[in-house]
Each structure stands twice: as C-alpha cells, then as structure tokens.
N, C-alpha and C positions, 0 to 999 in steps of 0.2 A: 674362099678356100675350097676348092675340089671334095667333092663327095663320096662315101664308098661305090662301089659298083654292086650291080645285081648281085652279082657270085659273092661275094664276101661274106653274108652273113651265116654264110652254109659250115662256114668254118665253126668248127665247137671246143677243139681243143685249147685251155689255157695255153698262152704263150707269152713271154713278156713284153711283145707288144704284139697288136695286130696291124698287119696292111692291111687298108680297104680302099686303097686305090694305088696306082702307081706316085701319085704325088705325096700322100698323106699317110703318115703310121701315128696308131691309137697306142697310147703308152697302157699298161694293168699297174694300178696305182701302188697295189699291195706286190708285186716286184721289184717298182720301183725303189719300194720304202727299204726293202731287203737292200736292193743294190749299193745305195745311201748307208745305211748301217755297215753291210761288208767292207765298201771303202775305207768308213772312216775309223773302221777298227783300227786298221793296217796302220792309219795315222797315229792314232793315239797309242798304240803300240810304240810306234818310232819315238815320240816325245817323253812316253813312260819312262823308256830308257836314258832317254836325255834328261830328265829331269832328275831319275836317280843317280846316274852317272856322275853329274856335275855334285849332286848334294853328298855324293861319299865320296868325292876324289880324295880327300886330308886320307879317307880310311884304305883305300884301292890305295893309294903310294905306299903306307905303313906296311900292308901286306904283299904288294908285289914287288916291291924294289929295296936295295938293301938300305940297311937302317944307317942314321948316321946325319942326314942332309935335310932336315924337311923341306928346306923348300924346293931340292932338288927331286926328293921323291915325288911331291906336285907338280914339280913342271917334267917331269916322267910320264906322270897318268894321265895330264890332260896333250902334252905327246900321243901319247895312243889314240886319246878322243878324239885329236884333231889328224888323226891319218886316216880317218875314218871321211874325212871331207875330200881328200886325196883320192878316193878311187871312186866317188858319188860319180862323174862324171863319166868314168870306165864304166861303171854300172849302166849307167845310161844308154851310153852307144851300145852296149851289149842288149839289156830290155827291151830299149825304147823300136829299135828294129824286130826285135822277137815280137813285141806284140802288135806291130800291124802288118807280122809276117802270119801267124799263127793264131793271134785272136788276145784282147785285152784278159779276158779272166781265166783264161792258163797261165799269163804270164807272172800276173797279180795273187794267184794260189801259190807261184814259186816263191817270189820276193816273201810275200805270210810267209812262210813255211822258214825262210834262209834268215829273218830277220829273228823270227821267233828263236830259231838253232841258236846262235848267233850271241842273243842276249842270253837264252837258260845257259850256255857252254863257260860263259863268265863265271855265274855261278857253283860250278863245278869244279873249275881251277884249285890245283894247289896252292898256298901259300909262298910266298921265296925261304921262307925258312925250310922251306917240306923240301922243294927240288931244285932250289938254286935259280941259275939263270931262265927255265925253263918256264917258268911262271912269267915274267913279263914279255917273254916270246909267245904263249898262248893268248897271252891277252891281246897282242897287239893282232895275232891272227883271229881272232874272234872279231874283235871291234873292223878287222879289215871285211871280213866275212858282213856284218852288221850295216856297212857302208856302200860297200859293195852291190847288195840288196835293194836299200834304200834307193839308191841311183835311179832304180825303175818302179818306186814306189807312189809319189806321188804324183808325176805326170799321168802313171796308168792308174792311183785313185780320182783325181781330178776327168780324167779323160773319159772314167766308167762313168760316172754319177751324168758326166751332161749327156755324153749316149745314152743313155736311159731314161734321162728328162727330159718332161715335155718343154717344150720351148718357152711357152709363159712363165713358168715357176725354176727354173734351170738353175737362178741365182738364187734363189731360197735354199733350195737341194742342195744345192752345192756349197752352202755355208757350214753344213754340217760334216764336211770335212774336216775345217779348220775347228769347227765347235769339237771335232774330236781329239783333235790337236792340243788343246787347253784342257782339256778333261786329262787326256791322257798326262800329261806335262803336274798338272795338279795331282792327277794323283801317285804319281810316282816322287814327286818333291815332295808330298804330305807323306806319302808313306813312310819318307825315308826322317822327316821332321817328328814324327809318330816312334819310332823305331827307337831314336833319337832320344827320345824324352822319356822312353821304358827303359830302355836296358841300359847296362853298367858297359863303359867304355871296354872292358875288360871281355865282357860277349858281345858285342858288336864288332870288335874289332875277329871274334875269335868266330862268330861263324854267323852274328845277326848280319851283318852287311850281305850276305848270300841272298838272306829271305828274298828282297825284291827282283830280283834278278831270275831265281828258280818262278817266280810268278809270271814271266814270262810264258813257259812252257805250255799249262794249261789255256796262257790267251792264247798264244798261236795256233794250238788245237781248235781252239772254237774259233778264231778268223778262219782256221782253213775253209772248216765246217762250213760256214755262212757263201765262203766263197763256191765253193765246189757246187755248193746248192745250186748256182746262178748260170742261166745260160749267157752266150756271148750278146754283146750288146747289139742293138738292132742297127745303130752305123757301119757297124763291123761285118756284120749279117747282110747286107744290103751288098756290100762293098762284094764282097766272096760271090754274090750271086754275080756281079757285074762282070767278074771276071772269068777268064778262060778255065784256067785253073785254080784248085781250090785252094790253092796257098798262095795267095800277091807274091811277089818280091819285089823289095822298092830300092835300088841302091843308097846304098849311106850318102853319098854323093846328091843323090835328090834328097834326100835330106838336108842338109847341111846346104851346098851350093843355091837348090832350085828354089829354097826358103830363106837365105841367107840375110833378106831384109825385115821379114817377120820374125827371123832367128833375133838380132839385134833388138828389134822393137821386143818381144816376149824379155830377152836380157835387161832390157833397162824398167820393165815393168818388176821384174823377180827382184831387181836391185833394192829397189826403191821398200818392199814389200818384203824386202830380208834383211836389208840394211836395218832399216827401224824394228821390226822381229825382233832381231840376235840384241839388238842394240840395248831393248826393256825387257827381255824376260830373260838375257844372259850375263849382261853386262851391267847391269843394273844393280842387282844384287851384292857383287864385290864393288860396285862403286858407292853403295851403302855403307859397307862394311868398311872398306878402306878411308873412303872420305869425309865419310858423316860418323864415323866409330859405332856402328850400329853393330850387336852383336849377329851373329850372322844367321841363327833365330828369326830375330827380329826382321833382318831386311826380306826374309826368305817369303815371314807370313804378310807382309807387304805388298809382293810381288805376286803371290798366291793371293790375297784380295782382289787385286787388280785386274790378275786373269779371271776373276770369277764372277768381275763385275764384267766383261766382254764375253763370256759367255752369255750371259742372258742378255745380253745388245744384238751379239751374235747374228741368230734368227731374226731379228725384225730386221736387222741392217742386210739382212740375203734378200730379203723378199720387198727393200725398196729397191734393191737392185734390179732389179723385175720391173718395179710402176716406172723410176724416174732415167735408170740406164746404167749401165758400168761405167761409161767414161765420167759422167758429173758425179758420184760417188768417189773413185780413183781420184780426180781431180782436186777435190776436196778434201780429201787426207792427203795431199800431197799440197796446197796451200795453207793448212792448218801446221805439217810437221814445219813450214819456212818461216808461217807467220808464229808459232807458238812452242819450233825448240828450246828458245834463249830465255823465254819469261819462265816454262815449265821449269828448266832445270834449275833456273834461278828461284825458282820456288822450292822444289826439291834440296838445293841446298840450305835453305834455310832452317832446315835443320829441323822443328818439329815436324810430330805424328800428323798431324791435321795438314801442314804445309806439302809435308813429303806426299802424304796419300793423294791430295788435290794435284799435282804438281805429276805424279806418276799416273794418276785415275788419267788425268787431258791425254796423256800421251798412250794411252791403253786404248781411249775412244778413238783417236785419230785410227790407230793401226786397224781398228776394227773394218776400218774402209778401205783396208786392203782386203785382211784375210774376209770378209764380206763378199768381195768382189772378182776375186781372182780365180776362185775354185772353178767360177765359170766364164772370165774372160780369158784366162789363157789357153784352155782348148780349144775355144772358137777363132784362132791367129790361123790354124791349121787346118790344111783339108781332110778330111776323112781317111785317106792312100797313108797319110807321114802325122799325123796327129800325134799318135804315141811316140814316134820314134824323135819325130822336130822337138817337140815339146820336153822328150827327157834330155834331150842335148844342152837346149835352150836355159832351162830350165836348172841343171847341175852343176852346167858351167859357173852360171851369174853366181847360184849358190855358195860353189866353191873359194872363187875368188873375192865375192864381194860380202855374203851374208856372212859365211861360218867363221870368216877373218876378221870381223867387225869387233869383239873383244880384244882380240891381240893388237890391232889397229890401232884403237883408240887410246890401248893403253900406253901402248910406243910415243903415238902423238904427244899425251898427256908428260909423258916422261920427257922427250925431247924439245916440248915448249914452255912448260911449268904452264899451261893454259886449262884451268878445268874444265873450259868452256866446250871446249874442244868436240865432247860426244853431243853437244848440240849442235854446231859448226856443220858436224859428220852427216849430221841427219840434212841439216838446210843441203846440204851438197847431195845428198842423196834424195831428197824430195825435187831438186831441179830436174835432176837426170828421170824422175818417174813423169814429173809435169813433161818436159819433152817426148816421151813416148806416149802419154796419152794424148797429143796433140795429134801425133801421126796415128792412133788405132780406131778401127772404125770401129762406132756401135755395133755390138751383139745382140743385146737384152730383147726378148721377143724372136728375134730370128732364129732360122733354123741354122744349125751347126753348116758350116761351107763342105760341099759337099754330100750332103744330108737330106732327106726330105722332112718337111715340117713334119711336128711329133704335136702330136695333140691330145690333151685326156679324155674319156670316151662324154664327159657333159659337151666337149665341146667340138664332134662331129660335125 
C-alpha cells in the first residue's frame, strides 16, 4: 500500500480524513464514529415511525376517518401508510441526484429535517370530529411529505457511513445502520405497547396516541445537530477536487441507462433483503394474530424479542462481513431463507410460545445476513460520480414494488389460494432472485469503494 509523502505530515489541522498521498486517505476514527451515529439516527427515526404507525393504525382510523366501518377506517390509515411507498421513488430521483450534485451531508441534513416535520405534523392534526374531511387530507399530506423524504434517506445514510469508512471495517460500520433500524422500530412499537398498557382507551384515543409522534420533533432536532456537525464525506470530497467545477452534474440518464446493469443487480439484492424484512417484522405480527389467535399484545412482544435478539447478532454479523466477505454472508441467508422457510413457518404455526419464538428467532438470524451486509455492499455497485443518486433509484424502486407490498401480497395470495404456506413460498421465491444477483456481484469486503482511493485507519499507514 503506498505511503504518505514528505509534505503530509505538516498538515495539523483535524479533518475527517487525511490525505497522505495521492492513492491513500487516513480515516479520524472519532468522525467516523460521529458519521455512523448521524446516519443511523435518520434510520431509526424512519422505523420509529413505522413502528408506531402500524401499532396505532385501529386508533389513527377512529380519529381520522369517519366512524361507523372499522375495518374500513383501517384499511383508510394503512391507505395513507402505504402512499407513502408511492412517492419513496420520486424522492429518490429527486435526492439521490441532489446529493452527488451538491454533497451527501446537505442532502442527508434535509431528508432529517423533512422526515422529522413530517412525523411531529401528525401529531398535531385535528381529529375528523374537529374539522371534517380535512383531517385525513393532512394525514395523507404529512405521510406523503414522510415518504417523500425517506426516498433519499437511506441510500444517502448507507452511502455516508462507507465514505467515511475505512475499508477493512466498512461492514462493521455499516451494520449499525440497520442496528439503528431495529432500535428505532423497537422503540417506537414498545412505546406505543407501553402507552397501551397505561392509559384508559378513552385518553389514548383522546390525545395519548399524539405522544409518539410529537417525540419525533426533538429527535429530528438532534439528527440535524449530529449531521450539520459533519463535514462532506471524503469520496465526495475527492470527486469535487477532480472536477472542473465545484458542483458535478451527472445526467439522470447516466444514472439510470449508464448503470442500468448494476441498477437491476442492486434491485434484486434490495428484493431479496426487503421482501424477507417487510415479510417478519410486518407481516408477521397480524399473521399471529390472525392465524394463531394470538392477542396482538402478544404477537407484537414476539416480534420485539426477535428484533432484539438481531440486534446483538447485529454487530458481530458486520464485522464477519469484513474477515470472510459480503457475497458468502448474502449467500447464506439467501440459502438458509430457501432451505428453512417451509420448516420455520411450520414451526411457527404450531402454535406454542417456545415453537413460534424458535420458528421466528431462525428467520430473524437468517435476515441478519442481509441487513449485516448490505449497508455496505450496495454502495460499493456504484462509482463515486452516481453512488447517491444510482443507489436511491435502485434502491426505492425494488423497495416500492417489492418490499413495502410484501403484506398486502401475501395476504391476497393467502386469500386467493386458502394456502398458509404461501409467506414461505414468497420468501423461497425471493431468496432465488437475491442468490441470482449474488452470483453476478463482485466482492467488496476489504476494497476500496470504485472510484475511491483506499481509506485506511492511521495504525494502519
């Protein structure tokens, strides 16, 4: 590996990374840690919401939509939730170019800021009793606003944390995205299971359901804080010097066209990695509830186990991704979801605590070897010019069509074949299509980001 040059060490000012030669940049460990933390707030921000969202829909329909239908009031509110996957994509094309026009952590300070508005603006809503039709008209602008956001949220947190990380450790770092993922998701479903178990139906319905949602506000204040803190990443940094002018522009078109094969390959990797996602920590729970007659209590603190057994897997599963590689990690939850949908769920349905939690715990571990893995192989599909911009496209699209519809999917399936089997079926089909694109992605693990020069921590000059 190339060494600093004489001049280099004249330098004295902290920087979140240094050159010391034209091939090699030294990462500052203690920016890095910041950069990791900023990111994965944004995330668990996003999931907070999601997690509360889904756990008070019964109360969001009572109060926004008129009375009379329940179960059309519910399929009203998760309406709204699910319009919210509708413009993830718009969002994308919109961010994902702004931030490898203008710089990842401006873009990433907006999204915090639009997501934070976004959720606290819920909160603040009228009732339909208060102003009529105008109440499920703001909600659905709020959740569009929420969505909207998101679109450029976690390509550009995925995309900061491996610019910033050194290349050996890149898959560690970048696990704790997703570790913020499940934090966030846990604590916004515990909030709302917490809430739940204090207060009288009668103030929950009447202004407790608010609390989680106003809780957003002060997070978004301190993501901003974290982020604003952060200077632009040093791929990005690098890229602005190479160029003529100090703002790129890269056509949508080389985006989309000039990537078109790494766009599909990144698509069938998100599939595989959202399909099994949406499938246990969304679908899972009303398929508790529904199938097993589990009160919805019970399936919720199930699923919150689950997730909180894959947080602490979490971290060690980033930092094999490092020693042995992304593709034989990926691989391997993608053989386990083929080899161990049909037994898991069949275990699952059988119906006890011990069976269900065994039968949901496998299918927790397996996913872990995505979100383990992905934080830091799907930035590396892309070069440094379209990183942000390839990757939110790639990345919202798959989401939209295949992850956030994996509920509704299965349940149509289930409806239209009388087959329970069916959300394991969903997975074996979706676990083929992730083993086929790991077949075609080249190893990352170790290397420097395409485009990029090797990033090193200062032991290892």
């Amino acid at each position: 590996m190339p060494t600093a040059t004489p001049a280099a060490p004249a330098v004295r000012t902290p920087a979140p990374v240094r050159p010391v030669s034209p091939e090699v940049t030294v990462t500052d460990p203690a920016l890095v840690r910041r950069a990791v933390k900023a990111a994965a707030l944004g995330n668990a921000m996003e999931w907070f919401d999601f997690g509360v969202y889904s756990y008070v829909a019964v109360t969001l329909g009572k109060v926004f939509f008129p009375s009379g239908n329940p179960t059309a009031q519910l399929l009203s509110t998760f309406g709204a939730f699910a319009a919210a996957f509708l413009v993830r994509p718009l969002g994308g094309v919109v961010f994902g170019p702004l931030g490898d026009r203008i710089g990842r952590q401006k873009v990433l300070a907006l999204t915090m800021i639009m997501m934070a508005a976004g959720t606290f603006a819920i909160g603040l809503i009228p009732s339909y009793a208060t102003i009529g039709v105008g109440a499920p008209v703001l909600l659905l602008a709020a959740r569009l606003v929420q969505g909207f956001s998101t679109g450029g949220e976690y390509a550009g947190a995925s995309t900061f944390i491996a610019e910033y990380a050194p290349d050996k450790k890149r898959g560690f770092l970048g696990s704790w995205l997703e570790f913020g993922t499940l934090a966030g998701y846990i604590g916004g479903a515990g909030l709302v299971t917490l809430m739940t178990a204090l207060l009288s139906t009668e103030d929950l319905l009447s202004w407790g359901w608010r609390v989680p949602f106003l809780i957003a506000g002060p997070m978004g204040i301190f993501g901003l804080y974290l982020r604003m803190r952060l200077e632009e990443t040093p791929a990005f940094a690098a890229e602005i010097e190479k160029s003529e002018a100090a703002r790129p522009k890269v056509p949508l078109r080389e985006m989309i066209t000039g990537q078109w094969r790494t766009l599909l390959l990144c698509m069938g990797l998100v599939l595989v990695f959202n399909v099994t996602d949406y499938m246990l920590l969304s679908y899972m729970p009303s398929y508790l509830t529904s199938e097993l007659k589990y009160d919805e209590t019970h399936g919720l603190l199930v699923v919150l186990g689950v997730m909180a057994l894959m947080m602490i897997v979490q971290p060690f599963a980033g930092a094999l991704t490092d020693r042995i590689g992304r593709r034989p990690v990926i691989a391997a939850g993608c053989a386990g979801f083929l080899a161990l949908s049909v037994p898991a769920l069949l275990l699952i349905r059988q119906g006890s605590l011990l069976a269900v939690a065994l039968g949901m715990g496998a299918l927790g571990l397996l996913l872990v070897c995505f979100t383990a893995a992905m934080p830091a192989a799907l930035p590396a599909l892309f070069p440094t010019r379209v990183r942000y911009g390839s990757l939110s496209i790639g990345f919202n699209v798959s989401v939209s069509l295949f992850g956030g519809t994996t509920p509704l999917v299965v349940t149509a399936l289930v409806g239209a074949t009388g087959n329970m089997m069916m959300p394991a079926y969903y997975m074996m089909a979706a676990a083929v299509i992730g083993g086929a694109a790991v077949w075609f992605m080249k190893e990352s693990a170790g290397r420097p980001l395409p485009g990029s020069a090797p990033a090193v921590e200062p032991a290892d000059r």
